[in-house]
N, CA, C and O atoms as a DFTB+ gen file, in Angstrom:
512 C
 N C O
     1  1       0.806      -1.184       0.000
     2  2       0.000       0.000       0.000
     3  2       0.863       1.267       0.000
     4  3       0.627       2.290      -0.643
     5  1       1.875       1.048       0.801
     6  2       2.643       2.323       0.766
     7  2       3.410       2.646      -0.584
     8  3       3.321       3.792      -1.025
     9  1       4.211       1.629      -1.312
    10  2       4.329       1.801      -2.673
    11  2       3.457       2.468      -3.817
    12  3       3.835       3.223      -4.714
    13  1       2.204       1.991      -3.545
    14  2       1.213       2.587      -4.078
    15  2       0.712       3.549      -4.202
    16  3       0.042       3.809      -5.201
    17  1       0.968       4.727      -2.778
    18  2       0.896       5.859      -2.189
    19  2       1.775       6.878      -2.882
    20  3       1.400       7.951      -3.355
    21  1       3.709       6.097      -2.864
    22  2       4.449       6.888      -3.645
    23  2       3.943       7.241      -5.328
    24  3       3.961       8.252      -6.030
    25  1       3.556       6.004      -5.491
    26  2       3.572       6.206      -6.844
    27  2       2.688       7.076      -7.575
    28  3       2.941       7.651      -8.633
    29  1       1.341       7.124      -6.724
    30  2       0.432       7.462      -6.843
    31  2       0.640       9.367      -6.507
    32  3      -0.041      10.073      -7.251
    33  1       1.278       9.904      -5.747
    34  2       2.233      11.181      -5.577
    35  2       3.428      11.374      -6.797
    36  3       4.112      12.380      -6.986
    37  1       3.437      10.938      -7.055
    38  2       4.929      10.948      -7.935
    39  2       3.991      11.130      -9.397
    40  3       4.511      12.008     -10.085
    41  1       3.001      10.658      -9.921
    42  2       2.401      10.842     -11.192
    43  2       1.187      11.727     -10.785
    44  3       0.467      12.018     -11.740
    45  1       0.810      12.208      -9.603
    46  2       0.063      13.554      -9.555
    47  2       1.081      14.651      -9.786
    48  3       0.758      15.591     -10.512
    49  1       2.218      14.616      -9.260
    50  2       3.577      15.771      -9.211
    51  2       3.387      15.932     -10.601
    52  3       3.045      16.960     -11.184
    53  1       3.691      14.602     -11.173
    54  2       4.222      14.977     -12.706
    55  2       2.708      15.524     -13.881
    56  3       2.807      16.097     -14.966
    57  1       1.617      15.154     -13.266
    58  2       0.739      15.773     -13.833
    59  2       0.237      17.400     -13.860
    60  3      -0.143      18.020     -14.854
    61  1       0.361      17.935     -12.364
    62  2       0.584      19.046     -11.834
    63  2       2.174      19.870     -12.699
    64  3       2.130      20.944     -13.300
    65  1       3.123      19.220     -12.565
    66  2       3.991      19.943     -13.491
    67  2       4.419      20.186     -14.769
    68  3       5.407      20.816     -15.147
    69  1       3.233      19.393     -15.641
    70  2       3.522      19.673     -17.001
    71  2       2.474      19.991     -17.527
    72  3       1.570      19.304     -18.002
    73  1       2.707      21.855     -17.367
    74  2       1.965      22.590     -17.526
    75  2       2.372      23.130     -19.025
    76  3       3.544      23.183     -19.397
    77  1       1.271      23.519     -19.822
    78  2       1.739      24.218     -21.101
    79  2       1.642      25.187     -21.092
    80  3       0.595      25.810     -20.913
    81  1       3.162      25.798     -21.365
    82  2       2.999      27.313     -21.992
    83  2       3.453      27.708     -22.807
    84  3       4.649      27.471     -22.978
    85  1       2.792      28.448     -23.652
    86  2       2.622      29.242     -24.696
    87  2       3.168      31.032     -24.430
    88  3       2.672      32.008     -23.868
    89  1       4.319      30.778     -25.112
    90  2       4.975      32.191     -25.012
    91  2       4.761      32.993     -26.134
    92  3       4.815      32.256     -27.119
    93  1       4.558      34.082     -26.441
    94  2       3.802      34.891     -26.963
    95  2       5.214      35.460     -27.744
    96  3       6.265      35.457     -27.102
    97  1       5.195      35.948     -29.157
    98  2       6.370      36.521     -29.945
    99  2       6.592      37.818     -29.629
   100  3       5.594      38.423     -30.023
   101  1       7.353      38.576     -29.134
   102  2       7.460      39.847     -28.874
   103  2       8.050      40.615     -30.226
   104  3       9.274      40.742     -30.194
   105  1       7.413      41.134     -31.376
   106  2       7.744      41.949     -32.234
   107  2       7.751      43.326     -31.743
   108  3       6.742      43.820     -31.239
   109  1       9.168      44.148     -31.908
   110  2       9.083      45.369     -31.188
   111  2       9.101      46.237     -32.538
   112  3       9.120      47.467     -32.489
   113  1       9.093      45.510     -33.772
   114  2       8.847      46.934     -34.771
   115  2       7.855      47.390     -34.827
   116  3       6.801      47.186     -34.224
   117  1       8.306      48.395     -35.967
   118  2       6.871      49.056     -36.670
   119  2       6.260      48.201     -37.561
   120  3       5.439      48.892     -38.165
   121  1       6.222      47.111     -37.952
   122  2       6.193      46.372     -38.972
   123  2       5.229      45.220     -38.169
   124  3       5.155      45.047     -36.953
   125  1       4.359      44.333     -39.485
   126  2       3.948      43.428     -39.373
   127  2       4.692      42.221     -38.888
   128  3       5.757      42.332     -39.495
   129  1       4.803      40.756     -37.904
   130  2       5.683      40.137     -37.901
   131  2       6.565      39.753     -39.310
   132  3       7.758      39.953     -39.542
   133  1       5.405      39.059     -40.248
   134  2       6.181      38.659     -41.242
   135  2       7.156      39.428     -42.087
   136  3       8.145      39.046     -42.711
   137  1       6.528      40.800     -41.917
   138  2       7.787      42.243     -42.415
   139  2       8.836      41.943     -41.876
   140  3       9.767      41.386     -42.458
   141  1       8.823      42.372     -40.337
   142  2      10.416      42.081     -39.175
   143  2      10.810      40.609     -39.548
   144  3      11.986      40.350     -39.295
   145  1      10.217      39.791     -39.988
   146  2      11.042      38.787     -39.734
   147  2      11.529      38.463     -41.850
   148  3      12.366      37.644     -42.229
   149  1      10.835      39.230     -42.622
   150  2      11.537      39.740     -44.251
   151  2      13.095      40.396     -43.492
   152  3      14.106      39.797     -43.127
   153  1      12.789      41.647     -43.469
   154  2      13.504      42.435     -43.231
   155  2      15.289      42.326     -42.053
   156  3      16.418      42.808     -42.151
   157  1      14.620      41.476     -41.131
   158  2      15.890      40.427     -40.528
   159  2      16.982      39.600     -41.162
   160  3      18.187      39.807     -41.300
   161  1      16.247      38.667     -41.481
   162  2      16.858      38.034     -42.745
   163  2      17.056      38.406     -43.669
   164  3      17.569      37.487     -44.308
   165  1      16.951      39.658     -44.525
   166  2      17.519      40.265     -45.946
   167  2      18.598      41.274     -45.005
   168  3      19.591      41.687     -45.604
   169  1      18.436      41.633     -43.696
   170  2      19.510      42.377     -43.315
   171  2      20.993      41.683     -42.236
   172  3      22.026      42.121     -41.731
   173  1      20.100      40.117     -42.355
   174  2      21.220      39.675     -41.942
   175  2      22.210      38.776     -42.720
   176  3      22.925      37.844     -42.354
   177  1      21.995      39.412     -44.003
   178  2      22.895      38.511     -45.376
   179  2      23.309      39.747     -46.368
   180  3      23.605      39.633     -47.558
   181  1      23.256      41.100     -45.509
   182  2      24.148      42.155     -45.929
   183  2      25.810      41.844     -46.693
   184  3      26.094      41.637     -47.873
   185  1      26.361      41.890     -45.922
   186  2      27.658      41.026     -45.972
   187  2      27.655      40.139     -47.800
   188  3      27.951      40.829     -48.775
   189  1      27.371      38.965     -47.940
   190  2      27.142      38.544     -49.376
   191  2      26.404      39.603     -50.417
   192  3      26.718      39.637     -51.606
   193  1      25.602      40.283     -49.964
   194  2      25.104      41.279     -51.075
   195  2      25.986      42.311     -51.130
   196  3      26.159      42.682     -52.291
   197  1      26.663      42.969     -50.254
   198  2      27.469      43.600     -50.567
   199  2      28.593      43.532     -51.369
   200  3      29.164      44.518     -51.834
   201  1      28.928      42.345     -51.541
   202  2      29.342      41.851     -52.265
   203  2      29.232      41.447     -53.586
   204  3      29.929      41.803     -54.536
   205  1      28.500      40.842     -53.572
   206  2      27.939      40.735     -54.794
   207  2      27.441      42.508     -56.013
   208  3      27.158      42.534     -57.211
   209  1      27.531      43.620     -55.058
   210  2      26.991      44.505     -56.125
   211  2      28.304      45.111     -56.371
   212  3      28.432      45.955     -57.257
   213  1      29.614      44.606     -55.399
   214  2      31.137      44.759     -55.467
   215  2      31.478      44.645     -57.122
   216  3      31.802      45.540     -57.903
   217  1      31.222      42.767     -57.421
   218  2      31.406      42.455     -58.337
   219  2      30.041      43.123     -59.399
   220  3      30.208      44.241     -59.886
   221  1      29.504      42.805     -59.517
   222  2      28.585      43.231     -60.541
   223  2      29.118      44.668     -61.278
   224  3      29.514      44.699     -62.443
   225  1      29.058      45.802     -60.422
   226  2      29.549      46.757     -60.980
   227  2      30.976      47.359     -61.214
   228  3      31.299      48.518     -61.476
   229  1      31.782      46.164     -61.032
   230  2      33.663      46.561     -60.891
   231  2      33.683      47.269     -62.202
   232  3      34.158      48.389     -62.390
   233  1      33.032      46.384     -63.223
   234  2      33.462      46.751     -65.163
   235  2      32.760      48.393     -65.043
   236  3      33.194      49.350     -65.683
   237  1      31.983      48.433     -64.401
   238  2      30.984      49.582     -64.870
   239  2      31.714      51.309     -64.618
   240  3      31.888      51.878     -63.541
   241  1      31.894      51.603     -65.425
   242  2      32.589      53.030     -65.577
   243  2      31.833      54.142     -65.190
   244  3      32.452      55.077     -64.681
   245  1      30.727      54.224     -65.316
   246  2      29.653      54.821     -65.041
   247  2      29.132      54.789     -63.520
   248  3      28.468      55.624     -62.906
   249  1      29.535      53.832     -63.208
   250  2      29.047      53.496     -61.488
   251  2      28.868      54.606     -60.517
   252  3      29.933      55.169     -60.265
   253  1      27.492      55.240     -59.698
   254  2      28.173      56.520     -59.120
   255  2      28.914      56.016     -57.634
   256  3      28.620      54.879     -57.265
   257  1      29.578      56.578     -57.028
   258  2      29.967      56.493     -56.062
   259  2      29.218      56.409     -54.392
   260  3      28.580      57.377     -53.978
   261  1      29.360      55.391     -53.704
   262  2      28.353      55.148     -52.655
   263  2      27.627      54.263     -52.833
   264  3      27.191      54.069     -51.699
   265  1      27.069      53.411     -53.603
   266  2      26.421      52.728     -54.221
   267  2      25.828      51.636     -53.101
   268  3      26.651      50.927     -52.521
   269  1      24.522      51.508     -52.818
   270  2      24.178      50.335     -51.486
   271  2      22.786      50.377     -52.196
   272  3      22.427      50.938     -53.231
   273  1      22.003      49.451     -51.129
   274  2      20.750      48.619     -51.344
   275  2      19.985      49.196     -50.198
   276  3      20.356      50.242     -49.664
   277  1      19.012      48.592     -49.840
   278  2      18.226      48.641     -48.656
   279  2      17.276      47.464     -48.281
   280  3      16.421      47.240     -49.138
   281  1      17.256      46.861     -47.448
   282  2      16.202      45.599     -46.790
   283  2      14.734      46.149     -47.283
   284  3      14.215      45.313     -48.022
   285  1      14.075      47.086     -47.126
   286  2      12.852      47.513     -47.522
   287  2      12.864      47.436     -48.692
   288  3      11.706      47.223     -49.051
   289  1      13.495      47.484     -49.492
   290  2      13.398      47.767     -51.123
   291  2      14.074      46.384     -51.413
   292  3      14.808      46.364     -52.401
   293  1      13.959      45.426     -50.822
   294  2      14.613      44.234     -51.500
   295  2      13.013      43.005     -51.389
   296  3      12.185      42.976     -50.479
   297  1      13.056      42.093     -52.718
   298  2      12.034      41.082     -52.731
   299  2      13.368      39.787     -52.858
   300  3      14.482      39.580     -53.338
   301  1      11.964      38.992     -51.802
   302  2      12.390      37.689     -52.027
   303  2      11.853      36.825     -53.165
   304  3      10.681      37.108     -53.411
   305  1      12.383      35.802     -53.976
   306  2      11.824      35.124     -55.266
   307  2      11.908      34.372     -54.868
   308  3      10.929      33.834     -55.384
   309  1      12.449      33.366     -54.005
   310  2      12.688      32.492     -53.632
   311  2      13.505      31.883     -52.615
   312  3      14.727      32.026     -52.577
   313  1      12.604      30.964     -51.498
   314  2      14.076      30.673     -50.734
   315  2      13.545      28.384     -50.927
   316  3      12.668      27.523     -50.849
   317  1      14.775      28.655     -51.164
   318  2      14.947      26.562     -51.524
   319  2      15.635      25.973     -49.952
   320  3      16.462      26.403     -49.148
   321  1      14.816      24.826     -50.062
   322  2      15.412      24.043     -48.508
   323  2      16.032      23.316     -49.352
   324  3      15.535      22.929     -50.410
   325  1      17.292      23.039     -48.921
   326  2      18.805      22.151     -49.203
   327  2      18.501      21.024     -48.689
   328  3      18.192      20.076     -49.411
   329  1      18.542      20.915     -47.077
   330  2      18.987      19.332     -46.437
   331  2      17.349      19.390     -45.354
   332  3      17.454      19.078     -44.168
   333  1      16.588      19.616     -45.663
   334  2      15.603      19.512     -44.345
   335  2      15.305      20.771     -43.674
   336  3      15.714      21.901     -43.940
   337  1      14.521      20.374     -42.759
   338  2      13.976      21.362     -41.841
   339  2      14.920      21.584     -40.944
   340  3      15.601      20.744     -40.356
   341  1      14.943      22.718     -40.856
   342  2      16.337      23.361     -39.876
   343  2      17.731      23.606     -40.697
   344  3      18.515      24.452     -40.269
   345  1      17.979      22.996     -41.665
   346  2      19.054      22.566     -42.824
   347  2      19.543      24.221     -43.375
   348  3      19.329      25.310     -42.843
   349  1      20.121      23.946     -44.383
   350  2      20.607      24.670     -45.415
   351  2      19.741      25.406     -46.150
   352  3      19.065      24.734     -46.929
   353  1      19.536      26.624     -46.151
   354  2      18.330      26.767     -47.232
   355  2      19.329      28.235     -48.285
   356  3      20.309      28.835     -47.844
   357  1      18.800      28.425     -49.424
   358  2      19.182      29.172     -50.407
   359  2      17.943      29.832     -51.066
   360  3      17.005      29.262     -51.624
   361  1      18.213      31.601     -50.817
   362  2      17.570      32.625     -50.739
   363  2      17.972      32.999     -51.822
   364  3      19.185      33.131     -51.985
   365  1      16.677      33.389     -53.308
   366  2      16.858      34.262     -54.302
   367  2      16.300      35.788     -54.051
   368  3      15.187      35.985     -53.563
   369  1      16.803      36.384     -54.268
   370  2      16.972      37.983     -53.766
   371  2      17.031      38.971     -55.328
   372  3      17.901      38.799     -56.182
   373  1      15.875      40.024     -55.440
   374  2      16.172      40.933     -56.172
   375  2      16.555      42.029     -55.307
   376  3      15.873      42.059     -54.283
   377  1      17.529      43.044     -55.402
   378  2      17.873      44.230     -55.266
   379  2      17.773      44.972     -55.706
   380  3      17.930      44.556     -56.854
   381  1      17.542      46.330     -55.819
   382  2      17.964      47.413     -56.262
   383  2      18.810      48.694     -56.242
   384  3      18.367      49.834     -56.105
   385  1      20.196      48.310     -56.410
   386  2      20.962      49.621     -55.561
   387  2      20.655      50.851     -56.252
   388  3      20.586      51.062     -57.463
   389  1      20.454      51.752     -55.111
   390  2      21.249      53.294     -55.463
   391  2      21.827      54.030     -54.887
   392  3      22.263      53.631     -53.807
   393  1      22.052      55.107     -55.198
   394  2      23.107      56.292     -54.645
   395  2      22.447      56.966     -54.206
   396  3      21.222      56.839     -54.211
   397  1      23.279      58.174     -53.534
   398  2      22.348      59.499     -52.565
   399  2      21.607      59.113     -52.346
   400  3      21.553      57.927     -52.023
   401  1      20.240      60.179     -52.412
   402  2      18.932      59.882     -52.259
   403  2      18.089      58.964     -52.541
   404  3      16.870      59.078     -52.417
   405  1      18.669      58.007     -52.934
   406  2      17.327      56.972     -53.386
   407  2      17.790      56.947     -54.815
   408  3      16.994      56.470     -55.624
   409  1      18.750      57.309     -55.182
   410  2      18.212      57.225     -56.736
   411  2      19.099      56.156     -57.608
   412  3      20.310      56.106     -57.824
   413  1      17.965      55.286     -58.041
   414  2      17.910      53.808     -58.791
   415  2      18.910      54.451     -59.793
   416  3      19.029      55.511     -60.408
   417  1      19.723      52.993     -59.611
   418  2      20.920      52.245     -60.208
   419  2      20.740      51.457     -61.571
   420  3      21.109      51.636     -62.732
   421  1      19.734      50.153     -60.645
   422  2      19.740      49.316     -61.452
   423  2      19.216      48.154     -60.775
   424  3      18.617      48.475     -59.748
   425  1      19.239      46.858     -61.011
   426  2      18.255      45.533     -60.594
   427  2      19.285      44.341     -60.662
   428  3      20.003      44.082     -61.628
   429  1      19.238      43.772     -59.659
   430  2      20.409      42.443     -59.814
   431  2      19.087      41.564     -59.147
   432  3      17.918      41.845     -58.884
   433  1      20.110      40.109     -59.006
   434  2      19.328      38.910     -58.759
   435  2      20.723      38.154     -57.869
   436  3      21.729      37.644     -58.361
   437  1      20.423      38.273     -56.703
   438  2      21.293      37.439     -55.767
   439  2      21.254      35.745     -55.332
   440  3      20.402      35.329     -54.547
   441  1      21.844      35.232     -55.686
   442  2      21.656      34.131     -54.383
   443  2      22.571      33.581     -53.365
   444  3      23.692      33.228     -53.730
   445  1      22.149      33.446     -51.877
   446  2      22.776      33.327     -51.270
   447  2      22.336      32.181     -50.225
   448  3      21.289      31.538     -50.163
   449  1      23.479      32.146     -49.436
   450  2      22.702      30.870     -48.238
   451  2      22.911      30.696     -47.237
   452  3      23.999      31.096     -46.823
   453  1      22.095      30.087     -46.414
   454  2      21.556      30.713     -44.647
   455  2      23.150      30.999     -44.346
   456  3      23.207      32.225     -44.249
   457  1      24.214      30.569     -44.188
   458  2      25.313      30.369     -43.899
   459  2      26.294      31.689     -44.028
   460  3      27.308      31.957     -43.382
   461  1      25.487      32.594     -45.335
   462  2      25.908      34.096     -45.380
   463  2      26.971      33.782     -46.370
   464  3      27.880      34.610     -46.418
   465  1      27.044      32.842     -47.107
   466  2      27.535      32.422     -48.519
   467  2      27.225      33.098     -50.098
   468  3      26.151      32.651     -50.499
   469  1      27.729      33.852     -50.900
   470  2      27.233      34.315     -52.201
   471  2      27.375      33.369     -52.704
   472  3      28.430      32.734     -52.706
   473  1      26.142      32.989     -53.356
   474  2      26.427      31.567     -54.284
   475  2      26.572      31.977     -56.109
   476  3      27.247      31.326     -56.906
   477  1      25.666      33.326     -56.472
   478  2      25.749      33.567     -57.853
   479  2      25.290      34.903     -57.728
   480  3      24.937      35.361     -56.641
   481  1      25.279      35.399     -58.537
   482  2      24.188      36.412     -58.984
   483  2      24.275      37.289     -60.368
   484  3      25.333      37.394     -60.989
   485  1      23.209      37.826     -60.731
   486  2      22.811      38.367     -62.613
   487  2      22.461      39.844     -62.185
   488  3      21.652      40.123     -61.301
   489  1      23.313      40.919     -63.070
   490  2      22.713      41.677     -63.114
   491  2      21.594      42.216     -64.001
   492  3      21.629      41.529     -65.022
   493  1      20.811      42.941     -64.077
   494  2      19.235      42.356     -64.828
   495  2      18.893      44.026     -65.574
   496  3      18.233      44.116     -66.610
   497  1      19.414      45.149     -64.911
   498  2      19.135      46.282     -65.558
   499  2      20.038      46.988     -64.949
   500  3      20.694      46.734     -63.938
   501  1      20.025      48.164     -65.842
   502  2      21.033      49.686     -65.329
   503  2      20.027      50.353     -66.010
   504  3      19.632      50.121     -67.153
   505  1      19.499      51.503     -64.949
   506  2      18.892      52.883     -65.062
   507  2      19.703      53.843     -65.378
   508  3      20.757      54.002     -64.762
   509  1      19.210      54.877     -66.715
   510  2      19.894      55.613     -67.068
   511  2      20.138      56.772     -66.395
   512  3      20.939      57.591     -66.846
């Protein structure tokens, strides 16, 4: 009986302690989640795009000086899972850099991967 007693305490404990909770996402932007969480990830693969508009425009004579992108002004086309869930995945990226104020460059096509790897990229237009 007394065995019975423990046991019988020991799987109320464990019923009593496995409680579910549900933690709530704390988004502190201005933005919709799925925006902050665009905008994260296109700004945390800076680094390879910067790169990439390195090369793209080395030949270009014309290039103005300063030349960058922005996370808001960037679309995703695609992101591919490699090895599974949690795995490798590879992000197609249009950009658009410009100079000073805002003012359009031109249109590339990036790809890169979770890892912060440039894997290719096309440039697609130059604004006159």
């Amino acid at each position: 009986m007394k065995k019975f007693s423990v046991m019988f305490m020991i799987g109320v404990l464990f019923v009593i302690s496995n409680i579910t909770v549900n933690a709530k996402t704390i988004n502190e932007a201005d933005t919709e989640l799925c925006e902050t969480l665009k905008y994260a990830l296109i700004g945390s693969l800076r680094e390879p795009v910067d790169k990439a508009i390195v090369e793209i425009y080395k030949g270009d004579k014309n290039v103005p000086e300063g030349l960058t992108w922005a996370a808001y002004d960037t679309e995703i086309l695609n992101i591919k899972q490699l090895y599974g869930v949690g795995g490798l995945y590879e992000l197609t990226i249009k950009i658009y850099p410009y100079y000073r104020a805002h003012m359009s460059y031109g249109e590339d096509e990036v790809v890169i991967n979770t890892m912060g790897e440039l894997i290719s990229f096309k440039h697609l237009k130059t604004y006159p």
